[in-house]
C-alpha positions in Angstrom: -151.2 205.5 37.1 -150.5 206.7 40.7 -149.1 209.7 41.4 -146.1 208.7 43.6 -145.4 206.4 40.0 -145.7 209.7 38.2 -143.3 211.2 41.1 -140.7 208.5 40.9 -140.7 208.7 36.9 -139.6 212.3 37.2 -137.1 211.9 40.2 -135.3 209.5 38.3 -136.1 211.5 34.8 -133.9 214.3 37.1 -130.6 212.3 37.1 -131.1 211.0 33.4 -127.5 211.7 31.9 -127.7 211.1 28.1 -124.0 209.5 27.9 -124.5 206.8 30.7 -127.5 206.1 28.6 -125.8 205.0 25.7 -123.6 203.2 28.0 -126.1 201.0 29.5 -127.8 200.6 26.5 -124.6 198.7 25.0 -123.5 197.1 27.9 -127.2 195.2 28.9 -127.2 194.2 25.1 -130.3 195.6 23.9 -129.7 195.2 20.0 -131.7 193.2 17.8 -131.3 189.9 18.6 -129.6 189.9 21.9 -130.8 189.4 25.4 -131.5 192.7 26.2 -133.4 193.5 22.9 -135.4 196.1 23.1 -134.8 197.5 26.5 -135.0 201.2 27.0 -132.6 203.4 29.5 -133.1 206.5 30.9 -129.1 206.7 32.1 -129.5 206.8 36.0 -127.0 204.8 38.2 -128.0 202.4 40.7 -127.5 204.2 43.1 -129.2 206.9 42.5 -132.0 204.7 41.8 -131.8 203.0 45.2 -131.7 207.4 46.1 -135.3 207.6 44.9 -136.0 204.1 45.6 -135.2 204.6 49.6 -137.6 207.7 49.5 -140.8 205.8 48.2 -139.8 202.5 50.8 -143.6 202.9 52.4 -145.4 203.1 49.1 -148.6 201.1 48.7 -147.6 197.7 46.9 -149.7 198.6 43.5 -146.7 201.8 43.1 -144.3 198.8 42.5 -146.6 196.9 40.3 -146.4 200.1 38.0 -143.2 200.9 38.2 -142.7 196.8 36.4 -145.0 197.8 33.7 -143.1 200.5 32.4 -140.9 200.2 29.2 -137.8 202.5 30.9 -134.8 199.8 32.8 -134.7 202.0 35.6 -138.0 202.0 36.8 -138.4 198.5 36.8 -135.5 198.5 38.7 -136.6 201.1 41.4 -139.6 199.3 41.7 -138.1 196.1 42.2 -135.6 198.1 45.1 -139.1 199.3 46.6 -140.2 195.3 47.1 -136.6 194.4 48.3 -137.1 197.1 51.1 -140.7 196.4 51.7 -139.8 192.5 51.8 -136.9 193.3 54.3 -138.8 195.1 56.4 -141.7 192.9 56.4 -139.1 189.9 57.0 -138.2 191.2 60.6 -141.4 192.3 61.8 -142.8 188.2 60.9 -139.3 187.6 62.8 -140.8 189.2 66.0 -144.6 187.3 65.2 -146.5 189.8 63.5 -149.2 188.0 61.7 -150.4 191.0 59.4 -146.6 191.4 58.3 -146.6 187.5 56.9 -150.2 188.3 54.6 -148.6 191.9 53.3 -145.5 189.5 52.5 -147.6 186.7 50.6 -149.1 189.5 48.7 -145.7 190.8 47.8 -144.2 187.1 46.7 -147.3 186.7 44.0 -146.5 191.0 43.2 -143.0 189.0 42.0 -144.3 186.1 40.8 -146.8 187.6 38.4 -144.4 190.1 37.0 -141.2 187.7 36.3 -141.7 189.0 32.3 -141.0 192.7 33.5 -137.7 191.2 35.6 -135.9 190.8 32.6 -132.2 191.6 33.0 -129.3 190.1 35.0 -129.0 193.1 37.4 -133.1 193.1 37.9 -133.2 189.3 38.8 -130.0 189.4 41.2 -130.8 192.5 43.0 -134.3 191.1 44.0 -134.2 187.2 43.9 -132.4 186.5 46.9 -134.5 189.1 49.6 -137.9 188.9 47.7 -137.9 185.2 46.6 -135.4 183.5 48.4 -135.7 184.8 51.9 -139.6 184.0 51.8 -138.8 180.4 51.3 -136.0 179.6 54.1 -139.3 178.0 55.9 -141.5 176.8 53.0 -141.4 174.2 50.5 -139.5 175.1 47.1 -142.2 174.0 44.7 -141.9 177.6 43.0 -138.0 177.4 42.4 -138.7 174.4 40.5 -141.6 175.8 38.3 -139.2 178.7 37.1 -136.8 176.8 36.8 -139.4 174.7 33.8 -139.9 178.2 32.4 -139.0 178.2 29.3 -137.8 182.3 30.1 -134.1 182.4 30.7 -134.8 184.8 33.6 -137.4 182.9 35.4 -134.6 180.3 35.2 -132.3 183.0 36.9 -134.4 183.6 39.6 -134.6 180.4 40.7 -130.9 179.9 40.8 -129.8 183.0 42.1 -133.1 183.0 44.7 -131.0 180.1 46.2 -128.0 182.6 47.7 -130.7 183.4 50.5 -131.3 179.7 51.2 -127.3 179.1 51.4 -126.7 181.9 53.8 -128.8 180.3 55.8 -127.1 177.1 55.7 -129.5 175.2 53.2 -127.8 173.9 50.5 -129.4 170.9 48.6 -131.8 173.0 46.5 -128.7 174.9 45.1 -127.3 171.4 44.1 -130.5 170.1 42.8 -130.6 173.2 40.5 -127.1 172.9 39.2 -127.5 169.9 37.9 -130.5 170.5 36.4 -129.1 173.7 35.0 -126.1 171.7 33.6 -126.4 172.1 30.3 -128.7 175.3 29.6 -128.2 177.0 26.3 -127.5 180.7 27.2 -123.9 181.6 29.3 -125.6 184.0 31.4 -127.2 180.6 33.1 -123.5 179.3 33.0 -122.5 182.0 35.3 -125.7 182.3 37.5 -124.6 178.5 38.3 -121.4 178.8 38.9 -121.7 181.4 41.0 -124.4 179.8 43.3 -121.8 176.9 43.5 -119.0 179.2 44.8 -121.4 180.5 47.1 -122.4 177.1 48.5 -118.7 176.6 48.5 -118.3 178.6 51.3 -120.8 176.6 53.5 -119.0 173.9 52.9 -116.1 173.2 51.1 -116.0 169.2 51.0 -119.2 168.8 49.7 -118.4 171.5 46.6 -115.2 169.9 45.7 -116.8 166.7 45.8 -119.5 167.6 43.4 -117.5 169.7 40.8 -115.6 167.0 40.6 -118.0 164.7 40.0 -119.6 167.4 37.1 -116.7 169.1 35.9 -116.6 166.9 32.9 -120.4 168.0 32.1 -120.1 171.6 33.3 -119.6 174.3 30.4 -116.3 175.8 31.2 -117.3 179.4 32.4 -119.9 177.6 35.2 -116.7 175.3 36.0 -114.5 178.7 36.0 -117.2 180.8 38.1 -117.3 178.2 40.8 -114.0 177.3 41.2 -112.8 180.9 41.4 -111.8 181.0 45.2 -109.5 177.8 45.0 -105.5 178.0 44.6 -103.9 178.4 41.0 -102.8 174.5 41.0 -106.4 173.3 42.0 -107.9 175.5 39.5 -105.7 173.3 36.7 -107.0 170.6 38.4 -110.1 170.6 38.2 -110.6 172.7 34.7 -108.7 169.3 33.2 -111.3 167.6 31.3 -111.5 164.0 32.8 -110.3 160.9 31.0 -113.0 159.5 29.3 -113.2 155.3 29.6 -114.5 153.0 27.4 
């Protein structure tokens, strides 16, 4: 293990707090059994981690590859922060032409890609999807959004939905769709929401085209993806649309 990984261990070990510890560890349900299982805190906020996170920004990529093998919550997160400023930095140098940035940034996609096992909480996968995933493939086929979304991992399939946010800020929609629907009917709520909320994103880009398709769905959407997406609509077109449709034989 590197040093700086040793260093960032004991920066964050600093702002442990042994209360916020057992409140993370209930609230990212790590009992037996639950999606969470197993996970270990340390007790740290975010941002504090984003504290230490912001100090190691120029550390050499194999510091976040450690920081994803360890067994502690928080340093997966600060190395995930780490890629999300590398990544964002990297983005706007290849903005301006600079070849070297776009091979550091290939490296740093397959960093990600390798280690979607260690990404394996809500908060990890939305904090990092969008800039590290998402924003590398505004220009680039989505072949990889739609082998996660395969993965029989529920957090491979959250990257690939929430990875889309990137892609509908910049005005590209249909991938977001494509992924809904294929997403329709996953098992686990957690996908229900990562949908939903993709759609009320994409809502925002265009309006006519997300009324138009949850009202095509709504009658196959599980209620808290139909609830999610629908949030930003008036009270009467909220009933609306969360009335099951009539059914004809």
């Amino acid at each position: 293990m590197k040093q700086e990984t040793k260093q960032i261990f004991e920066e964050l070990k600093a702002f442990a707090n042994d209360e916020k510890r057992t409140v993370l560890t209930c609230f990212f349900k790590t009992a037996e059994g639950q999606y969470g299982a197993g996970d270990r805190f340390l007790g740290v906020t975010v941002p504090q981690i984003r504290v230490v996170a912001r100090a190691h920004r120029d550390a050499d990529t194999d510091v976040p590859e450690q920081l994803l093998a360890s067994p502690w919550h928080e340093m997966r997160m600060c190395g995930l922060i780490i890629l999300t400023l590398q990544a964002d930095a990297l983005d706007r140098r290849i903005s301006k032409g600079d070849a070297q940035a776009t091979a550091i940034r290939q490296g740093l996609i397959d960093c990600y890609l390798s280690h979607t096992d260690r990404i394996n909480n809500w908060d990890l996968v939305d904090l990092s999807a969008p800039t590290v995933v998402g924003r590398y493939l505004i220009n680039k086929p989505r072949d990889v959004l739609y082998r996660l979304a395969d993965s029989p991992r529920l957090w491979d399939n959250r990257i690939a939905m929430v990875s889309t946010l990137a892609l509908i800020r910049a005005g590209q929609l249909e991938d977001t769709y494509q992924l809904a629907v294929r997403f329709m009917h996953h098992p686990h709520d957690l996908m229900h929401k990562a949908v939903g909320w993709m759609l009320r994103e994409a809502g925002k880009r265009d309006t006519q085209r997300f009324y138009t398709f949850v009202k095509a769905h709504r009658g196959d959407m599980p209620r808290t993806m139909l609830r999610y997406a629908i949030e930003r609509f008036d009270a009467d077109t909220k009933k609306q649309l969360m009335q099951k449709p009539e059914r004809h034989s």
